[in-house]
N, C-alpha and C positions, 0 to 999 in steps of 0.2 A: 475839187469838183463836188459839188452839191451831190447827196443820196438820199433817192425818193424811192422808198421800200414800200411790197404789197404784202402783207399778210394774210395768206386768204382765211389765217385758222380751219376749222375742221369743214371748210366749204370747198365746192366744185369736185362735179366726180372728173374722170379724163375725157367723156365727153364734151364735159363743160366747160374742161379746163380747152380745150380745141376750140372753141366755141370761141371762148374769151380770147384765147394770144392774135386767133385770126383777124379779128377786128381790132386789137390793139396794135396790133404792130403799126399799123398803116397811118393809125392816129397821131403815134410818135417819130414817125421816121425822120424826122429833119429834126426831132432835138438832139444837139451834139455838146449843147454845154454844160448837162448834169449825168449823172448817172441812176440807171431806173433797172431795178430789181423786185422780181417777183418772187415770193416763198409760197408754191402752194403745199399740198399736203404731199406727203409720200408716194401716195398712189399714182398722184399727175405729175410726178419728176420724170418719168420719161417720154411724156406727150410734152411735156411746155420743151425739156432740151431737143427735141426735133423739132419740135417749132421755132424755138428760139435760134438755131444754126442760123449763123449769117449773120444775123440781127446784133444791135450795141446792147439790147438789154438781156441783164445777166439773169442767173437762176439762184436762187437761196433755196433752203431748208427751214423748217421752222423746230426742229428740236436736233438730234444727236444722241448718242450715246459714246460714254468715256471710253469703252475697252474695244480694241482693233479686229476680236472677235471672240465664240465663245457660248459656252449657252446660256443667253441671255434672249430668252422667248419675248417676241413684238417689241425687240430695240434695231437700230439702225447703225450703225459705224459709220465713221467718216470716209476712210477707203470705198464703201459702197455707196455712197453720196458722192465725191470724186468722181468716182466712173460713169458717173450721170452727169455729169457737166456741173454739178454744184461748185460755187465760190463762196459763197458767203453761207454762216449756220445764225440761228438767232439760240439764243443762248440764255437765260436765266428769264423769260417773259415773264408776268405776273402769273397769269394762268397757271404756268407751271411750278411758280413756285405757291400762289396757293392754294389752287383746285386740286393739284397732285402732290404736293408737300414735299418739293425740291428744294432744298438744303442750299446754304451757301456752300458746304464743301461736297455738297454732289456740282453745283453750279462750277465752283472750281477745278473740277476734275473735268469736266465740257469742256471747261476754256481751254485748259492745259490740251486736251487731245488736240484738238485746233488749232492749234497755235504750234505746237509742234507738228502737226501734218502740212502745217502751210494754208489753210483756210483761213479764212477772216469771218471772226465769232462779230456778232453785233450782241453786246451786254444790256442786257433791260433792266434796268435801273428805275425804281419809284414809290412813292409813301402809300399808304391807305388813307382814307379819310381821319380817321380817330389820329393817327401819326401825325396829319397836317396840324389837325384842330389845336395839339398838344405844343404847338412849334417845333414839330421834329422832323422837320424835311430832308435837313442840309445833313442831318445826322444819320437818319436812315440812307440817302444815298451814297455817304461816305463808307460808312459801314459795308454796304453791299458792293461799292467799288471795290476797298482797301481788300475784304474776303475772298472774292473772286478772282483777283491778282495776287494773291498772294503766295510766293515763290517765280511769280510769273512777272516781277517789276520791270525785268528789261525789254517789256515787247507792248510795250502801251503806246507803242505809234503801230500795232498792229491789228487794231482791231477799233470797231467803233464802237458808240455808247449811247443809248436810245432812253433816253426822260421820257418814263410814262405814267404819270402819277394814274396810279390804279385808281382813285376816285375818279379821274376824267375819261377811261374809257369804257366805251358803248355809252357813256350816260349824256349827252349829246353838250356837254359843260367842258371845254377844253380850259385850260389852267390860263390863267393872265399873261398879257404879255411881259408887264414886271415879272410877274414867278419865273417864266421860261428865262428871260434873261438872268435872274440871278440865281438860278440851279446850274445851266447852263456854261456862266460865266465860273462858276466853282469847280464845277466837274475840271475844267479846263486847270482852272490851277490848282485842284488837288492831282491829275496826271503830272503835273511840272513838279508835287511834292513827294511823288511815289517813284518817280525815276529823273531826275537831275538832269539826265542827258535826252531828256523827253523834247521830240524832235517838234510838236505838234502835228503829225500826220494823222492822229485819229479825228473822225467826227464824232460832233454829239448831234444825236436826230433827237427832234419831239414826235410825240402821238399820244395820242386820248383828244379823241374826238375830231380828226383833222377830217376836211370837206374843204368841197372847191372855195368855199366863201372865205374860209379863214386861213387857209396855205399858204397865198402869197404875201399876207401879212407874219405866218410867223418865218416863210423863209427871208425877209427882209429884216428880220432881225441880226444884228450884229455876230453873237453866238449860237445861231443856228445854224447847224451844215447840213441837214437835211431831213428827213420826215419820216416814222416808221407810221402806213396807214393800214387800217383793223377793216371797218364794213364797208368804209365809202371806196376801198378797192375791188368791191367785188365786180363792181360795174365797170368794164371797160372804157365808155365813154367818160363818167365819173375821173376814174382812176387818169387818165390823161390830161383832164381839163388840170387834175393835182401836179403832175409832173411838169407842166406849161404854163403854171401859175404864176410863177417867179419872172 
């Protein structure tokens, strides 16, 4: 099943977030054929899990911290994300790894907590511009794949994998639909090189720069399984017309 992710990043207070689920929900209520997840901020995880009870759409997180607890001033654990009805965490996004200078082996240390708590990490995977320019796509996402897994090989039907080449997001230029197919179609068989017994149960989402106009173009794509979207979720009606695109 298809995964259509909202990101809301550092937006929506809890009023806001109230505001949004109430008008969403009703917009989605008969889709039963994909799966639709909201990550807002910290603050609105427990106005969206009361709102969200009953409802098919799931709740995310958009960061974590690796250690179960401890003093670790303005970090979050997974245990206290659990008890909020979280299922899914997003896990190495660009933002954080270069606005806040997140490491591939901090990013692995996320995955790991995750993966062993039983959450499902979504890995954000993607080049910068000057990386493209150089033809280093396939290599930067490998690289940031094989790091973030590693020790962690036999759980890569456990988690999904989100293509978001940093140069295409907010910048309203979403990547080709050749490029989405063949980052895509790799990622898929570098999981089949990194674990053998790789069931393919993970998906690979795109995002950078998804909107209602180009969604159900790239979820008709062969190796697309579903969508990680930034601004164009912030809008409820937006964010739906995204989910119903396909």
């Amino acid at each position: 099943m298809k995964l259509i992710a909202a990101n809301w990043k550092m937006n929506m207070t809890p009023s806001q977030t109230r505001e949004y689920v109430e008008k969403f929900l009703p917009l989605v209520e008969m889709v039963q054929d994909r799966e639709v997840l909201l990550c807002p901020p910290f603050t609105s995880l427990c106005v969206a899990q009361e709102l969200l009870r009953g409802s098919s759409v799931k709740l995310g997180a958009q960061n974590c911290y690796h250690e179960p607890k401890g003093a670790f001033t303005g970090e979050v654990s997974i245990d206290m994300l659990k008890e909020l009805g979280v299922s899914y965490v997003i896990v190495g996004h660009s933002e954080r790894r270069w606005l806040f200078g997140e490491s591939d082996e901090l990013i692995n240390k996320k995955l790991t907590a995750c993966l062993k708590a039983g959450m499902r990490p979504i890995l954000c995977v993607g080049e910068r511009l000057e990386e493209r320019e150089a033809g280093l796509t396939l290599k930067v996402v490998e690289t940031q794949i094989r790091l973030a897994l590693s020790c962690l090989e036999e759980y890569t039907d456990s988690l999904d994998i989100a293509y978001e080449p940093v140069w295409a997001i907010g910048s309203g230029n979403p990547a080709t639909p050749e490029d989405v197919q063949l980052v895509h179609a790799y990622i898929k068989d570098l999981l089949r090189d990194i674990n053998a017994k790789h069931r393919g149960e993970s998906r690979v989402l795109y995002g950078g720069s998804v909107n209602p106009t180009n969604a159900g173009d790239f979820l008709h794509m062969e190796n697309v399984e579903g969508l990680l979207v930034g601004g164009a979720s912030l809008n409820p009606e937006t964010f739906s017309q995204i989910v119903k695109s396909y």
